[in-house]
ROGUGU-698340 format. One record per residue (C-alpha): y, x, z; residue in three letters; residue number from 1. Coordinates in pm, 1 decimal, decimal comma, m for minus. Layout:
<ketors>
         c2         c1         c3   rest    nr
          Y          X          Z    ala   NUM
...
</ketors>
This chain:
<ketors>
         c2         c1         c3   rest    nr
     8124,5     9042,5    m1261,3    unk     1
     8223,3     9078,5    m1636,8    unk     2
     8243,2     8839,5    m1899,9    unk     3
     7881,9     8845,3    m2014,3    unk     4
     7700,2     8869,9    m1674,7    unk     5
     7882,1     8535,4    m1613,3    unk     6
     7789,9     8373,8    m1878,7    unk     7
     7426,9     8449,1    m1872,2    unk     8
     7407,8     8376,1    m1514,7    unk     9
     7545,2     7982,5    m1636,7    unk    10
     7306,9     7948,5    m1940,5    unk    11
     7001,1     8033,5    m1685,2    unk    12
     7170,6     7761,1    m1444,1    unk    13
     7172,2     7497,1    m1760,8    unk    14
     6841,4     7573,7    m1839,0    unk    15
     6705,8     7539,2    m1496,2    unk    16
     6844,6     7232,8    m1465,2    unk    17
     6694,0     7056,9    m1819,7    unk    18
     6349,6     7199,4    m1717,9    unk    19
     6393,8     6983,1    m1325,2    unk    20
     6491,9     6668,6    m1559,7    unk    21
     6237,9     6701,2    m1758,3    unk    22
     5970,0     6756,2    m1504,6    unk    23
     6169,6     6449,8    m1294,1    unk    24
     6123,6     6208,6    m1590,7    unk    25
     5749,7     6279,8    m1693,3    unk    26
     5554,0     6308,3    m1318,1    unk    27
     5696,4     5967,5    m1197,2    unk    28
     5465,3     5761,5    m1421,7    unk    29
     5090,7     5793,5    m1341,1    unk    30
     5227,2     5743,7     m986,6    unk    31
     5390,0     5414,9    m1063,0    unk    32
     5053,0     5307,2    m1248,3    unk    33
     4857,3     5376,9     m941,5    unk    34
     5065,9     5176,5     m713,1    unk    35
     5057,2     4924,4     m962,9    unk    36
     4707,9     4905,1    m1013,6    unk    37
     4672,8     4892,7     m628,3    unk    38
     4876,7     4625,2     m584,1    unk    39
     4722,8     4390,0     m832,0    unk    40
     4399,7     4344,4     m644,5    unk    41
     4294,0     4225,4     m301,4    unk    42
     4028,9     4121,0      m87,3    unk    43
     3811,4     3840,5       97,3    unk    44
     3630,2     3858,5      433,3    unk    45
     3507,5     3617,9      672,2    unk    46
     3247,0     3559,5      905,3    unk    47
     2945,5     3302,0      842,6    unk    48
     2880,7     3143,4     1170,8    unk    49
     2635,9     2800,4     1266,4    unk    50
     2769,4     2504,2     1408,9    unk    51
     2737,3     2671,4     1810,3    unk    52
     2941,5     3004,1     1704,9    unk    53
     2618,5     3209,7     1615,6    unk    54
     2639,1     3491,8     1354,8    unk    55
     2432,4     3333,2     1006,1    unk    56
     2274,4     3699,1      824,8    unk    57
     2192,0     3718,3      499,0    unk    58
     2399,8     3400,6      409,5    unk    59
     2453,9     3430,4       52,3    unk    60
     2835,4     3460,5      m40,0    unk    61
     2942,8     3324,9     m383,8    unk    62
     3299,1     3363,5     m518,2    unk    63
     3381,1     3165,1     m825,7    unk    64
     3735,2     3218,1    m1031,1    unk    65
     3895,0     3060,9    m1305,2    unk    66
     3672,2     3243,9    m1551,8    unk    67
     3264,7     3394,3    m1559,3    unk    68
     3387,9     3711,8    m1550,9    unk    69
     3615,8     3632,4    m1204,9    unk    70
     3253,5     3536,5    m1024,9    unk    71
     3124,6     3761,3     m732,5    unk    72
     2834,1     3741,4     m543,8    unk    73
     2749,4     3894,6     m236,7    unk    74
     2551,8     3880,1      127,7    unk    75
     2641,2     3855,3      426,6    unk    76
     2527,0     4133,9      651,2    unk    77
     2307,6     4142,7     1049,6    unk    78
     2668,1     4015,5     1205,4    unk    79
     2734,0     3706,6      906,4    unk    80
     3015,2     3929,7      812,1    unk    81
     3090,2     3982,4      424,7    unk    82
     3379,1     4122,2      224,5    unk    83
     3477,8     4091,8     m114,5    unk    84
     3695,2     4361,9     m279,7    unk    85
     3893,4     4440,4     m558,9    unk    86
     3970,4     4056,9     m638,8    unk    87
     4273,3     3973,1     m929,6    unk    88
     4581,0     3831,7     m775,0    unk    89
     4763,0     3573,9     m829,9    unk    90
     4467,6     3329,1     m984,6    unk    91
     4230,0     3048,2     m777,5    unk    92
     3891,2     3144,5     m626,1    unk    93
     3699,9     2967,1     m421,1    unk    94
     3437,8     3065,0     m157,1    unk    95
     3042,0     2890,4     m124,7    unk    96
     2833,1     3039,7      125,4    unk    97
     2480,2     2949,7      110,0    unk    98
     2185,0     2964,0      387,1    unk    99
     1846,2     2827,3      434,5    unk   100
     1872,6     2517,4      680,2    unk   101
     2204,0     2479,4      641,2    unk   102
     2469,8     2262,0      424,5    unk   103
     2654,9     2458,3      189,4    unk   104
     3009,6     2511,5      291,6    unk   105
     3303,1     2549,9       62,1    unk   106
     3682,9     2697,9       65,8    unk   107
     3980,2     2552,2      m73,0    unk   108
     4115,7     2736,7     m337,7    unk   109
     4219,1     3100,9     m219,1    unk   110
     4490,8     3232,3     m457,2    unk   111
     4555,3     3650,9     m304,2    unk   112
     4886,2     3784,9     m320,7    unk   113
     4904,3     4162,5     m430,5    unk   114
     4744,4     4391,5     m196,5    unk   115
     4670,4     4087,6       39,7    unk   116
     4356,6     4094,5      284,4    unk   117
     4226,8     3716,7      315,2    unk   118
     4019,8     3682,7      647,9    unk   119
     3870,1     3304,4      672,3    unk   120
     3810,7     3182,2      996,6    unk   121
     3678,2     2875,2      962,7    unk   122
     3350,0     2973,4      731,2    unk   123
     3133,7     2734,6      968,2    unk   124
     2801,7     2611,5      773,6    unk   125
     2654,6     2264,1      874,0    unk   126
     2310,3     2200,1     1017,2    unk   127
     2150,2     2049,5      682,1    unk   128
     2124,7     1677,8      709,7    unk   129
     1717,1     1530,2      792,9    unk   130
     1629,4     1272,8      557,8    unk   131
     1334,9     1113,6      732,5    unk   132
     1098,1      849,2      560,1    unk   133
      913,5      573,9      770,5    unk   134
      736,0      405,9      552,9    unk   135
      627,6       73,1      718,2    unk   136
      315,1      m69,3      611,7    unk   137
      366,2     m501,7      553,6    unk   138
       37,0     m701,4      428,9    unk   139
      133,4    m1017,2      294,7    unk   140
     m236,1    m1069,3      313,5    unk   141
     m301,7     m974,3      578,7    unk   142
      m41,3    m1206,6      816,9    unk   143
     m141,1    m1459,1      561,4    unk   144
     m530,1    m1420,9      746,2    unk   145
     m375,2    m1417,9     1104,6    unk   146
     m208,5    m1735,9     1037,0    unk   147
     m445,9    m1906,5      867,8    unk   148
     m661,6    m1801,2     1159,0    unk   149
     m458,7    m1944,1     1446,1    unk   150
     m450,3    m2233,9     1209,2    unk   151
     m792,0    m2271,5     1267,2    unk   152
     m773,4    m2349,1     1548,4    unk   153
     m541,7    m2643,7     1574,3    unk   154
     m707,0    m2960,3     1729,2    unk   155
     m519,0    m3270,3     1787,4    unk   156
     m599,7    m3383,4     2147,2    unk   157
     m784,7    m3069,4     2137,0    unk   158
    m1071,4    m3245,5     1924,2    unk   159
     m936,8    m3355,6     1556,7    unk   160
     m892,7    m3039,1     1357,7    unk   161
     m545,7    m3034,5     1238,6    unk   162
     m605,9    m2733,7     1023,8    unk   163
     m371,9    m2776,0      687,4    unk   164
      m63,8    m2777,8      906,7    unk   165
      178,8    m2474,8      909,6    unk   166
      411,8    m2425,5     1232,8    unk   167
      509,7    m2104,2     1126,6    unk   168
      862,5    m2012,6     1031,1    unk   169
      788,7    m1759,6      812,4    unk   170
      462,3    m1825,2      668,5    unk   171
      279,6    m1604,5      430,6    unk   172
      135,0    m1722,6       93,5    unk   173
     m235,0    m1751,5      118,3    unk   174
     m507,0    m1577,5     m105,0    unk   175
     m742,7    m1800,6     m330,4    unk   176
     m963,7    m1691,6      m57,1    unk   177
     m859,3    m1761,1      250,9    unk   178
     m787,2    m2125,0       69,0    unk   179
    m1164,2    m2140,4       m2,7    unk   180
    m1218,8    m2018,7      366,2    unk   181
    m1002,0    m2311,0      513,3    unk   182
    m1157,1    m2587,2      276,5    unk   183
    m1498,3    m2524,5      357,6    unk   184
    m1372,6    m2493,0      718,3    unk   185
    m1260,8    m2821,6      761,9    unk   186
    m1588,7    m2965,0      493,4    unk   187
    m1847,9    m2850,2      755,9    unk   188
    m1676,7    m2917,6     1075,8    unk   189
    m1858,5    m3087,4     1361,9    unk   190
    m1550,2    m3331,3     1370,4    unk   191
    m1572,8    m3385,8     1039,4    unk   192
    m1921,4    m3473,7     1017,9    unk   193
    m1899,3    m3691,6     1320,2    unk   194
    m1645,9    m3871,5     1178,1    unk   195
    m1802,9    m3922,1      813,7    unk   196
    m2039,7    m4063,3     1028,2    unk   197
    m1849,7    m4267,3     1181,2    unk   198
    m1668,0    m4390,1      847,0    unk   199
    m2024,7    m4482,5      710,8    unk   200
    m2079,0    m4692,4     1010,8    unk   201
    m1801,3    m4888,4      933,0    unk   202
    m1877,1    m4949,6      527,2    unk   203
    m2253,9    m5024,1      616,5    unk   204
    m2079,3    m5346,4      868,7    unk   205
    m1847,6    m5424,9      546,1    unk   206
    m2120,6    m5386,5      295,1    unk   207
    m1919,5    m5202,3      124,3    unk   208
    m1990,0    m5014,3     m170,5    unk   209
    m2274,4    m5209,2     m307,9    unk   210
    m2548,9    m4971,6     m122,8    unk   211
    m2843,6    m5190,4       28,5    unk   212
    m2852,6    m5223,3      379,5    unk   213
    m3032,7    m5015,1      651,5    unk   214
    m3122,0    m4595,0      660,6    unk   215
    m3121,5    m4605,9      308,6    unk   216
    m2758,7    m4820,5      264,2    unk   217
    m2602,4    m4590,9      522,6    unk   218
    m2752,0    m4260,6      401,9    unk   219
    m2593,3    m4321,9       75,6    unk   220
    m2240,5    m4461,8      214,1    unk   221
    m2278,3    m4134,2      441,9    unk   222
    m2338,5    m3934,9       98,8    unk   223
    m2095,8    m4065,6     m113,3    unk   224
    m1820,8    m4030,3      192,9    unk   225
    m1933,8    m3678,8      235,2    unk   226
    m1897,3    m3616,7     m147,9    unk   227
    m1602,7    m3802,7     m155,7    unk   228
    m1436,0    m3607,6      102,4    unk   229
    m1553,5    m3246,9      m15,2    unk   230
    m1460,4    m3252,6     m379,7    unk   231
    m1144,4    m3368,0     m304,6    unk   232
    m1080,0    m3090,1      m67,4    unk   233
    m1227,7    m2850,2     m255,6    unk   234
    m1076,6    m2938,5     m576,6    unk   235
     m729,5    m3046,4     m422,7    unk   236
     m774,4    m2814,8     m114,1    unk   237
     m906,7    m2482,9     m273,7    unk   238
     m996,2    m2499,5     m623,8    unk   239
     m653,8    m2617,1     m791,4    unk   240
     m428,2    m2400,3     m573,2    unk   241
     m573,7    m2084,7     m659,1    unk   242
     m556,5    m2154,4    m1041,9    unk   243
     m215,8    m2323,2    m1022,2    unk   244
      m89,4    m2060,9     m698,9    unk   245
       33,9    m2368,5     m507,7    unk   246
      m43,2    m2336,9     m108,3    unk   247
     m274,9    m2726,1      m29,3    unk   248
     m108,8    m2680,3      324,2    unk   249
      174,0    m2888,2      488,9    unk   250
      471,4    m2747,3      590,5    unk   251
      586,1    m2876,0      941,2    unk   252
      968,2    m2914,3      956,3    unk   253
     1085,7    m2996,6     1284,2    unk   254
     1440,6    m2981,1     1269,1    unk   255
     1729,0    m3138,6     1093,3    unk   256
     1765,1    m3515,2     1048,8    unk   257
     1531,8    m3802,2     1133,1    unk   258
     1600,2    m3860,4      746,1    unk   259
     1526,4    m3538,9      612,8    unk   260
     1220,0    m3472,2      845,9    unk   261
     1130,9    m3852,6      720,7    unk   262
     1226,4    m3741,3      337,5    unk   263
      998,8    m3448,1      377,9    unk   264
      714,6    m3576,5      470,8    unk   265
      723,5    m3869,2      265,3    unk   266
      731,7    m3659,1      m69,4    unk   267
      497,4    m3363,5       48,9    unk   268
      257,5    m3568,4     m204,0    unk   269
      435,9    m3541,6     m485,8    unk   270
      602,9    m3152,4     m396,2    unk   271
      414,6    m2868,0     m256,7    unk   272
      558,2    m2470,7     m180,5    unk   273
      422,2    m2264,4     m447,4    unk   274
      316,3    m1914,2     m355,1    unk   275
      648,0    m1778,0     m428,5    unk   276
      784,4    m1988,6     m159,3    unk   277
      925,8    m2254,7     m404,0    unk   278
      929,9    m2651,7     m422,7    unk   279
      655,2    m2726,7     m696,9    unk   280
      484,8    m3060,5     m853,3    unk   281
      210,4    m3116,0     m611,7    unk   282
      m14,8    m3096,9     m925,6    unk   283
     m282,6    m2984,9     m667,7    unk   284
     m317,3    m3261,3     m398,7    unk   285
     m254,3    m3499,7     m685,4    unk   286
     m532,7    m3378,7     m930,3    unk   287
     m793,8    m3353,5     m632,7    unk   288
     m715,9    m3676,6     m525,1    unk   289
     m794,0    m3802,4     m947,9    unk   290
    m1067,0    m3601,7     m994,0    unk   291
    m1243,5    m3689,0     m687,3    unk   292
    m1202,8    m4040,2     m762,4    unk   293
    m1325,2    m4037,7    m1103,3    unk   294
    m1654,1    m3856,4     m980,4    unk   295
    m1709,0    m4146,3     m799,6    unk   296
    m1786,7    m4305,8    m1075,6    unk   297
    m2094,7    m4057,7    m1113,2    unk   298
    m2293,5    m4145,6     m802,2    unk   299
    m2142,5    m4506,9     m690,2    unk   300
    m2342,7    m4816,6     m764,4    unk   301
    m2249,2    m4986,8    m1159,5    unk   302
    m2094,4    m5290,1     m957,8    unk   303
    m1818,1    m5035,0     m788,7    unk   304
    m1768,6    m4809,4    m1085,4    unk   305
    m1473,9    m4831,7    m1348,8    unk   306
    m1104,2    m4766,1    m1429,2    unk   307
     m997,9    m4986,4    m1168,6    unk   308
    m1197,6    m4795,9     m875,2    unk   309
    m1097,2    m4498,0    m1008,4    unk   310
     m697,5    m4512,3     m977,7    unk   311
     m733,4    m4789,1     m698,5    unk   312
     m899,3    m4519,0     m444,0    unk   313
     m640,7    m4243,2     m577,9    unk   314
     m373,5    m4424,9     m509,3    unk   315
     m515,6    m4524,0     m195,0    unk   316
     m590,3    m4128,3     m153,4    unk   317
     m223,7    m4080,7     m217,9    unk   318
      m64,8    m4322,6       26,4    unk   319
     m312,3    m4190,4      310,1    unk   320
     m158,5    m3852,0      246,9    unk   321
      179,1    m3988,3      303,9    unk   322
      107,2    m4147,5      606,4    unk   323
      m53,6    m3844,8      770,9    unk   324
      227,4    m3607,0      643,5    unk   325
      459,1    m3873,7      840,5    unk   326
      222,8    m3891,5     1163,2    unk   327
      204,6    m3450,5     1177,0    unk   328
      629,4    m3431,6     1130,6    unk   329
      682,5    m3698,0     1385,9    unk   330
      352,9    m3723,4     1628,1    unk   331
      118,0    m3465,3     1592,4    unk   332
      287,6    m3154,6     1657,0    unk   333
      302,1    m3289,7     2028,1    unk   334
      m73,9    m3352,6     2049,6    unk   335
     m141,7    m3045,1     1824,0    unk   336
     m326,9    m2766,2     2067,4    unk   337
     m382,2    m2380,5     2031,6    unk   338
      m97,3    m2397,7     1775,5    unk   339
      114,0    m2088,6     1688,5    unk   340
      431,0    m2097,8     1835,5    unk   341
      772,6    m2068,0     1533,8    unk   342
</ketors>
């Protein structure tokens, strides 16, 4: 080989090799781009199941990420299977899956690796908590009636109605007209006629008020006891309460000291229980017990009418309510029948 020959033969060589550099240096780099786009991404799957194992379809699949654009939405399919593709690595997402009936359940934050396929296992959706109503129907009123009606029947001895005594525990505030309904009650009672009666008897023997004697005198003592007696009930009994809501019964006790039972009863003149279930200025028994005595003056003979008559009898009307709040804490309740039991 001469001289020339050999030194063409090298320059090809040279030249061969620069062309494989060159192609060496340029082809490497949409490969590398590729990969690296490849490994950037990743992927979610999972399986939406119910509480007993059973596949949820059509579960909606919501993936949220750091930013709007990093949100994905998707369903699951006939098996509760989704997957979620393409997904940026290296940044939070979280997982809500969605279904009718069910409580939404929720990932903790899922942050892929490159090229990492995240399979949950434990996408389990809760049966969706019942909230149940039961609304209970109360009527104030309406246990108000059935204890005012049991209250009707309360006889002492089984004769002497004993009706403005409560033995309840929990007793309901009465309505202006079931007060009206016990007043007139007790007015026009068989007892209570017997006994005005009776009462009449007596004044006609003292001569007293200054009626005339005979069917005449005792007609008008039996009159002016039966007036006496109904305005103050009605006025003290019915009338007052409603306006002032203040209950005209009394409240039996029954328990705690001789002292405070004693206490109680002794004041129930002077306090009442309001509606609201307060202590209250017995404003009514006290004003039925004045204004029935000053209408006294109305239809009583001149010799009987007067200041004096007038706050003698409500005084009189006053301790008489003492002493019969005294006898029901401490003797009544014992001969009360047909009573309600506490």
């Amino acid at each position: 080989m001469n001289r020339s020959t050999s030194h063409l033969l090298k320059s090809l060589y040279i030249i061969s090799l620069s062309l494989l550099a060159a192609l060496v240096l340029v082809c490497p780099a949409p490969a590398q781009s590729v990969a690296s786009t490849e490994e950037q991404t990743g992927s979610i799957a999972g399986t939406v199941t119910d509480p007993n194992g059973g596949a949820v379809p059509g579960a909606r699949v919501v993936l949220q990420g750091p930013t709007p654009h990093d949100s994905y939405t998707g369903l699951a399919n006939d098996n509760g299977f989704f997957e979620l593709r393409n997904l940026k690595s290296g940044v939070p997402f979280r997982v809500t899956v969605h279904a009718q009936g069910f409580a939404d359940w929720t990932s903790a934050p899922i942050v892929l690796e490159a090229g990492q396929y995240k399979l949950l296992t434990d996408c389990t959706l809760p049966v969706e908590g019942v909230h149940t109503t039961v609304n209970v129907g109360y009527s104030a009123e309406r246990v108000a009636t059935e204890q005012v009606a049991a209250q009707e029947k309360q006889r002492v001895l089984g004769v002497f109605p004993n009706y403005y005594v409560n033995y309840d525990s929990d007793p309901a505030p009465m309505t202006a007209k079931l007060k009206f309904k016990l007043a007139l009650k007790v007015a026009v009672d068989p007892v209570t006629i017997l006994g005005i009666g009776f009462i009449a008897g007596l004044d006609q023997a003292g001569n007293t008020p200054d009626y005339q004697q005979g069917a005449k005198g005792y007609g008008q003592r039996f009159g002016a006891i039966a007036a006496d007696g109904t305005t103050d009930i009605l006025i003290g009994g019915a009338i007052l309460p409603s306006l002032l809501h203040q209950d005209p019964r009394y409240f039996y006790q029954g328990k705690g000291t001789t002292r405070s039972r004693f206490f109680h009863a002794i004041t129930y003149p002077f306090v009442c229980r309001g509606d609201n279930g307060q202590p209250q200025p017995n404003y009514s028994s006290l004003g039925g017990d004045l204004a029935a005595s000053a209408l006294e003056n109305t239809y009583y003979p001149q010799s009987n009418r007067g200041a004096g008559l007038v706050f003698g009898h409500f005084a009189l009307d006053t301790a008489e309510r003492a002493v019969s709040s005294l006898a029901q804490e401490f003797l009544f309740r014992r001969l009360t029948k047909t009573k309600p039991s506490n």
